[in-house]
N, C-alpha and C positions, 0 to 999 in steps of 0.2 A: 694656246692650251693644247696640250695633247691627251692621247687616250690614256684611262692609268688601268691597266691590267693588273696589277699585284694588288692582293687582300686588302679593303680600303674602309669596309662596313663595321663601322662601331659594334652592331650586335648580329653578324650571320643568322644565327639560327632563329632568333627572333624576326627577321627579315623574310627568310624563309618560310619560317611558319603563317605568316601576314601572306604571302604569296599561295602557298598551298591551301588557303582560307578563303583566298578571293576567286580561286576556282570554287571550292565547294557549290556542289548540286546543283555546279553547269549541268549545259548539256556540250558535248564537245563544239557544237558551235559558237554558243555562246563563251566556251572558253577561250576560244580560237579571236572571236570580237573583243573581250575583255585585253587580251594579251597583243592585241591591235591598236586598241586602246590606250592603252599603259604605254607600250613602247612609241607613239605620237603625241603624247604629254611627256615623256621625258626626255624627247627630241627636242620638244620646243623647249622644255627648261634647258637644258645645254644650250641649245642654239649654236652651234659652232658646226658650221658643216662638214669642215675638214675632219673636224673630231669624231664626228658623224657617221662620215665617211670612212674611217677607218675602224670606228668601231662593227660597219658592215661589212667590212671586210674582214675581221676577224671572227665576227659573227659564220663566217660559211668556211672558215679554215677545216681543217678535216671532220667534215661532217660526210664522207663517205660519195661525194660527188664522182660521178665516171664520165670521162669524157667520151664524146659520140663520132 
């Protein structure tokens, strides 16, 4: 299995909104647990660590990082 980066969600904006819902009247820590949460359940449904692996790795692609 590999990572699939191109648009793959049946319904975007309805996914989105489900996600912007599950934050509601956090407090940023508990948003911060919940989105902990969520991405350790859908680690283990993939299950594929290679796949895993590189979706952590595209996960931190320009995100503004500076080397020291």
């Amino acid at each position: 299995m590999t990572l699939v980066t191109t648009p793959n969600l049946t319904a975007p904006d309805d996914f989105y909104e489900a996600l912007i819902d599950m934050h509601r009247d956090l407090s940023e820590a508990q948003s911060a647990l919940v989105n902990a949460k969520l991405i350790l359940l859908l680690a283990n449904h993939v299950g594929d660590l290679a796949v895993l692996r590189e979706a952590m790795a595209a996960a931190r692609e320009d995100i503004g990082l500076h080397s020291s």
